[in-house]
C-alpha positions in Angstrom: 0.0 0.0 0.0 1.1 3.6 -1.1 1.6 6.5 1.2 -2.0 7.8 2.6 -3.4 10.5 4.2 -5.3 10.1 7.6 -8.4 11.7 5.9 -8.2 9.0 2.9 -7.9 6.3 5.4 -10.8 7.8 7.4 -13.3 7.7 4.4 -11.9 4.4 3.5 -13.1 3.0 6.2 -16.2 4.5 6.5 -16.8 3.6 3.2 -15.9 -0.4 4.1 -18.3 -0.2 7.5 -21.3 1.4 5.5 -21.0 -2.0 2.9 -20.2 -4.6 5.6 -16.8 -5.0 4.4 -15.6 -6.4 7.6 -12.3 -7.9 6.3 -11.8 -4.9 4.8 -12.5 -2.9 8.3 -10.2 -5.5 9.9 -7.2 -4.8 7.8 -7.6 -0.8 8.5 -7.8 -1.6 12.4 -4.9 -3.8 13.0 -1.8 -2.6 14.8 0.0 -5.4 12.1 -1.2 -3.4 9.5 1.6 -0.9 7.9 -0.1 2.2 8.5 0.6 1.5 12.1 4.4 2.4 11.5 3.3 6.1 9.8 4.0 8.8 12.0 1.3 11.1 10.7 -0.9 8.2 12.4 0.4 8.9 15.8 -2.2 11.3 17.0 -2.4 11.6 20.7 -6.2 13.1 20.4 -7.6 12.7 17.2 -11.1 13.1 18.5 -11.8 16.5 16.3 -10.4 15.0 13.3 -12.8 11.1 13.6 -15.5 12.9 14.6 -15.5 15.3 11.4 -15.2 12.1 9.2 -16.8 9.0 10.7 -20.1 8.2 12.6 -21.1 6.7 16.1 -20.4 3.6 16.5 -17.4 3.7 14.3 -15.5 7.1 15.4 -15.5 5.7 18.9 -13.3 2.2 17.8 -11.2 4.2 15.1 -10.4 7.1 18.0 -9.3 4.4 20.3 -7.5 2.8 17.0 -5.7 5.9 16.8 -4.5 6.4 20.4 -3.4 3.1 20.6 -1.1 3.7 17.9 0.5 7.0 19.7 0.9 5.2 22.9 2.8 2.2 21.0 5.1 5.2 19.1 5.9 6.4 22.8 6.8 2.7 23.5 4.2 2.6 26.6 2.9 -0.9 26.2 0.9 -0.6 29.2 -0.9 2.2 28.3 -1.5 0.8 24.8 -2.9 -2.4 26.1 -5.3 0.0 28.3 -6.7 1.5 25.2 -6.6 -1.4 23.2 -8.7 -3.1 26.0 -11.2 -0.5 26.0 -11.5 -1.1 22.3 -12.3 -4.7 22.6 -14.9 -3.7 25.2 -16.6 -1.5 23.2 -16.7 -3.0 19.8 -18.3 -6.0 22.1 -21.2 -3.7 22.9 -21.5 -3.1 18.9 -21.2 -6.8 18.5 -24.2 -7.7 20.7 -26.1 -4.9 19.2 -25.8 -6.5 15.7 -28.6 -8.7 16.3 -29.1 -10.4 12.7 -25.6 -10.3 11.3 -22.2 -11.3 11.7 -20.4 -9.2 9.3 -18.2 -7.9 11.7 -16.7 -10.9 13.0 -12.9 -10.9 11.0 -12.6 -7.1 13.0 -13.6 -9.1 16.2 -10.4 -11.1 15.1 -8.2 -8.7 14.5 -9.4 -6.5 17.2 -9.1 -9.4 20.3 -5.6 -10.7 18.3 -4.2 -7.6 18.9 -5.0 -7.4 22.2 -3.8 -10.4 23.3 -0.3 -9.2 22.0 -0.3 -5.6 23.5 -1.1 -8.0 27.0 2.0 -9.9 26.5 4.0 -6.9 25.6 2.9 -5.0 28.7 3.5 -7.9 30.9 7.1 -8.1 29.8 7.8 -4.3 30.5 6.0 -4.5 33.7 7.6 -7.0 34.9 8.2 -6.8 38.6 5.9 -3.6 38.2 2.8 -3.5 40.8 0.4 -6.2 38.8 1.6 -9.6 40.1 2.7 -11.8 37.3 0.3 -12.9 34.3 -2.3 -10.5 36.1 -2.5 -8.5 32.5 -3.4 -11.3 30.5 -5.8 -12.5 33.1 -7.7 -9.0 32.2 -7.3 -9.5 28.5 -9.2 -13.0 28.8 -11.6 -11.4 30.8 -12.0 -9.0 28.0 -12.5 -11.8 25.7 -14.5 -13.8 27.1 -16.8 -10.8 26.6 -16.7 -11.4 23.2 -17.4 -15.5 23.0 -20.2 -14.8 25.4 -21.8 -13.0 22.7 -20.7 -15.3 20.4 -22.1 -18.2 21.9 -25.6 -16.4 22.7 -26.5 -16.3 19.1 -28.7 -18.7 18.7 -29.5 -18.4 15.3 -28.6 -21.9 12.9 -27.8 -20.6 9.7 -24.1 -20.7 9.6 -23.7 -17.6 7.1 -25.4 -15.4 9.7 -24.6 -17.1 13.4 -21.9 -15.2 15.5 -21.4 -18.7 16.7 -19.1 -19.8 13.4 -16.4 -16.8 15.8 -16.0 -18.9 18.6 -13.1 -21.3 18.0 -11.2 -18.3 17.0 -11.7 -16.6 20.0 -11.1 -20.4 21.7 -7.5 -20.2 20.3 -6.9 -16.8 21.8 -8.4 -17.5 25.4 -6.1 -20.9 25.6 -2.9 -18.7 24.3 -3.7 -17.0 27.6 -4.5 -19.8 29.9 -1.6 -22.0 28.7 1.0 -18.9 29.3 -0.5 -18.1 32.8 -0.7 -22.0 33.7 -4.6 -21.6 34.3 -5.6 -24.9 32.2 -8.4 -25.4 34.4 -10.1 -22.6 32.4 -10.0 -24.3 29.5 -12.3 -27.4 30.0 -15.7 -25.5 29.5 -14.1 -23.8 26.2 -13.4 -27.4 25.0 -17.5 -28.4 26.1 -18.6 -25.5 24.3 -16.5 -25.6 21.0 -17.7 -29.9 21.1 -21.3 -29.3 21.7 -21.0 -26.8 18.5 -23.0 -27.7 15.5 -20.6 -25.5 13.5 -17.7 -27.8 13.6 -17.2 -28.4 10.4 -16.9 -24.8 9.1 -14.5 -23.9 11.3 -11.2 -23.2 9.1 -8.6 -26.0 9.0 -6.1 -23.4 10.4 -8.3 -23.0 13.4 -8.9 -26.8 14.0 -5.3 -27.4 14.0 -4.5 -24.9 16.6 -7.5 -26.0 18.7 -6.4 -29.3 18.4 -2.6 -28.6 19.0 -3.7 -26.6 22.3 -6.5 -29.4 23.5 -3.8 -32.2 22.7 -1.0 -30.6 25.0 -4.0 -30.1 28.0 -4.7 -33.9 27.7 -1.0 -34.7 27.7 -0.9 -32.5 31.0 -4.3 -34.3 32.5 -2.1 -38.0 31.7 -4.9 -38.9 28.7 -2.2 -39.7 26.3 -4.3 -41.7 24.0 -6.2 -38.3 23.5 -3.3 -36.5 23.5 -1.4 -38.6 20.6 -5.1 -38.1 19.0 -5.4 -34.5 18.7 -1.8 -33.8 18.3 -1.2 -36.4 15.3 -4.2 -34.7 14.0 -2.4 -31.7 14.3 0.8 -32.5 12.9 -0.4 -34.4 10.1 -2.6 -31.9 8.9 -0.2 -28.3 9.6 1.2 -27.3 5.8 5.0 -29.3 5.4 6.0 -25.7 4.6 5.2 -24.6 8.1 7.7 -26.3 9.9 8.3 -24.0 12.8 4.5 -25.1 13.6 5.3 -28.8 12.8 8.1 -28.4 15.3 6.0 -27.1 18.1 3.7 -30.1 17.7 6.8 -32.7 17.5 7.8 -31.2 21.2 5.0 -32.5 22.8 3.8 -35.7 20.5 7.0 -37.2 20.8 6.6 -38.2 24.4 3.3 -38.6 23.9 4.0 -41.4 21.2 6.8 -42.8 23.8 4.8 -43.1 26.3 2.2 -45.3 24.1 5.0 -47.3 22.8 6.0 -46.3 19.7 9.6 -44.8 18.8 10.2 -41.6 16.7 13.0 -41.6 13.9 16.1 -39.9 14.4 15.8 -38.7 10.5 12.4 -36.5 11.5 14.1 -35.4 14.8 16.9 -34.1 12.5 14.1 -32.0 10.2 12.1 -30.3 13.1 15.1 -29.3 14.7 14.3 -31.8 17.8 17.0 -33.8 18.1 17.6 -33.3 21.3 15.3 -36.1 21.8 17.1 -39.0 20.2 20.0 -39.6 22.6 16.9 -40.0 25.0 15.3 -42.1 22.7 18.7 -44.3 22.1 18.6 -44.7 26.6 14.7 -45.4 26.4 15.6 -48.2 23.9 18.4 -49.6 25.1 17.3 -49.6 29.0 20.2 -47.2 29.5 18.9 -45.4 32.6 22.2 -44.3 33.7 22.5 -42.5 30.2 18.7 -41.5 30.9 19.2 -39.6 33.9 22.6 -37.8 33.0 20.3 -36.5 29.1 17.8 -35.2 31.5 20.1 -33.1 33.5 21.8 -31.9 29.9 18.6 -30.9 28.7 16.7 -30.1 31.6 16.3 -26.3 30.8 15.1 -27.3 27.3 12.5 -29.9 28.9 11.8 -27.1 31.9 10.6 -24.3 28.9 8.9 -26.1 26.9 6.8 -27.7 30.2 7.6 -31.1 29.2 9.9 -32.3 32.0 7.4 -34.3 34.1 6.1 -36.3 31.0 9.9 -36.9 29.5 10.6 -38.5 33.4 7.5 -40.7 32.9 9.7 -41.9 29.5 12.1 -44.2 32.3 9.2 -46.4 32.5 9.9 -47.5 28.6 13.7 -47.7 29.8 12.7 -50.0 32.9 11.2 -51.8 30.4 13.6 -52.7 27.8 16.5 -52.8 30.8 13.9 -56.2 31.9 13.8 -57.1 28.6 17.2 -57.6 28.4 18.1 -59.4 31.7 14.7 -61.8 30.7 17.0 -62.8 27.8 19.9 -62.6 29.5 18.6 -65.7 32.0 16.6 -67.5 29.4 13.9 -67.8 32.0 9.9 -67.2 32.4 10.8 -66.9 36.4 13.1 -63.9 36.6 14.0 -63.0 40.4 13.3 -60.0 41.3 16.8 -59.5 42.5 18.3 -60.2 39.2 16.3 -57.3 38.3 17.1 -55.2 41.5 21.0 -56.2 40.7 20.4 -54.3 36.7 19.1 -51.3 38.3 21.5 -50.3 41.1 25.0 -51.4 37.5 22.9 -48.6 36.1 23.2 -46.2 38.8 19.5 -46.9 40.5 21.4 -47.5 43.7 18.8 -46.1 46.1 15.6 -49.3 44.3 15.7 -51.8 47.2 13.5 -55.0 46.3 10.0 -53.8 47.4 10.4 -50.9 44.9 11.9 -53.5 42.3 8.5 -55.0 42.8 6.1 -51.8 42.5 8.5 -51.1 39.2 7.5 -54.5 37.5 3.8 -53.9 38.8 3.6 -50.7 37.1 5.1 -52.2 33.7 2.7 -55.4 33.8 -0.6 -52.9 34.6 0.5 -50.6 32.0 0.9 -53.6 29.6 4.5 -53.2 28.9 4.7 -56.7 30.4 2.7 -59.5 30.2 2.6 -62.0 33.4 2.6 -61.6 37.5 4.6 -61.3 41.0 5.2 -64.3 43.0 5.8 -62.5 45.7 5.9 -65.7 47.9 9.2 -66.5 45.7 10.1 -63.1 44.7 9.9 -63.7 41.2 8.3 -62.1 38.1 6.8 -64.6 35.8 6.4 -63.9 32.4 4.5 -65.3 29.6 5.5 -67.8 27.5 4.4 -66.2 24.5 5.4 -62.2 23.6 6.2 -61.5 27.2 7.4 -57.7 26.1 4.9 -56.5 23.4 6.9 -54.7 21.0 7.5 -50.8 20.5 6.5 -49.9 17.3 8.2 -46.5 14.8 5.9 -43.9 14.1 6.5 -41.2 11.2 
């Protein structure tokens, strides 16, 4: 886009709100867009000039647009999420008043996007400053959860006019929130609400992959990894192969997902999505190497720590328990191992703290899980195997 006056810009977008051009509205109100860098759009009051161009209710949104975009040229984040907050609040207002359309919706996007953002921004340059920590974001869910409210009151079932076909978008934005201030809790009626939707299937595929990406990881956390490895392979498989910082995101958290169900990644799709810090802990996983195991956890603890993955990656020594069992099983050529034999594997690998009872609650775990298939004698202290595929196999995925 060419150079342009604040006057041309203001009759553009009346012209786009009097035609229910939201798209076009949305593209004229986003601090992404590059009139947001012009100077001569840096207006600290602009009320006299709106007023003279546009009417009520869209002077009010494009005056707020405006100051938003001098506070940002000042570099006072807080002050521009403040405005930009009071702009969501009021273009809700508009929103509810639009009984019988839904035009509006992509400036809803843009508008509660944007906000999101400006929270994060003033969260990092108040840090340590009066609000306690994630307290701004908390108030830019608040502000829109305004929005889906509305959203979700619209009862009306044709898709091309329901508000409702605006909720999984806004979905997306409120779990951005709750994921980075570790409030997951608030996610589980969003999930009921976006599943009791009859409006599933026109949600956009971009959409449906970051609701499932989100969704997956909260399952992951709540220890339901077979609808974790759901929604995240559903995620992978179906983000563009061009979009491989996305793809890479996913991998993070479907790896140990996958692991943790038994099947092993390859090291030559670790290598592409940049995640190869997961196949020396794959190697230990495999070859029952929990010495190696415990030392790759401490290397890449602050990796595992970041991407809040470290609890599930320490579930992973239950694979390596596993295959260390698997190997002392042939090792003795037995259906009866002792459970000392096994005790006497551990502590070679450094486990020197596993008495026998714990041996025990170890191979317990492994047979309820279905790692391993047979039963304690405890009278004998021995583990007795079945004769026929006593260690079900891991299976390669991707």
């Amino acid at each position: 886009m060419t150079f342009m006056s604040v006057s041309n810009y203001l009759q553009i977008l009346e012209r786009a709100w009097n035609s229910q051009d939201g798209a076009k509205v949305a593209v004229f109100m986003s601090l992404r867009h590059e009139h947001a860098n012009w100077p001569n759009y840096h207006i600290e009051k602009p009320e006299g000039l709106v007023e003279r161009f546009l009417p009520s209710p869209l002077d009010e949104l494009v005056i707020l647009h405006l100051k938003c975009l001098f506070a940002l040229s000042q570099q006072d984040y807080m002050g521009a999420y403040q405005i930009q907050s009071n702009l969501t609040q009021s273009f809700t207002k508009i929103l509810q008043l639009q009984k019988e359309e839904n035009w509006s919706l992509p400036i809803m996007y843009c508008i509660c996007l944007d906000l999101r953002l400006l929270a994060q921004q003033a969260e990092k340059s108040h840090s340590g400053v009066n609000e306690k920590p994630g307290e701004i974001l908390e108030k830019a869910a608040e502000c829109l959860m305004g929005c889906f409210r509305v959203c979700a009151a619209d009862n009306r079932s044709a898709e091309e006019d329901t508000k409702r076909i605006g909720m999984l978008a806004l979905v997306n934005q409120l779990f951005k929130v709750y994921f980075r201030i570790n409030k997951l809790h608030l996610c589980k009626p969003l999930i009921r609400a976006i599943q009791s939707s009859p409006f599933n299937d026109s949600f956009s595929l971009g959409q449906q992959i970051t609701y499932k990406y989100f969704v997956g990881r909260k399952a992951m956390f709540d220890s339901d990894y077979k609808m974790a490895d759901e929604y995240l392979t559903y995620a992978f498989e179906n983000c563009h192969k061009s979009s491989k910082k996305n793809k890479r995101l996913i991998l993070i958290y479907l790896v140990p997902v996958k692991m943790l169900l038994g099947y092993i990644p390859s090291k030559s799709v670790l290598e592409k999505y940049d995640v190869i810090q997961f196949w020396e802990l794959v190697q230990a996983v495999c070859q029952g190497n929990l010495k190696a195991f415990d030392e790759l956890i401490e290397v890449h603890e602050s990796f595992f720590i970041k991407c809040g993955i470290y609890l599930i990656i320490e579930k992973l020594k239950i694979i390596a328990y596993r295959n260390l069992f698997k190997k002392v099983y042939h090792i003795l050529k037995t259906h009866q191992i002792p459970v000392e034999a096994l005790q006497t594997a551990l502590v070679y690998l450094g486990q020197s703290d596993v008495d026998l009872d714990e041996t025990e609650c170890i191979v317990a775990n492994l047979i309820y899980e279905g790692k391993i298939k047979g039963y304690i004698s405890h009278q004998h202290r021995k583990v007795v195997v079945s004769k026929q595929n006593p260690f079900p196999p891991l299976t390669s995925f991707i």
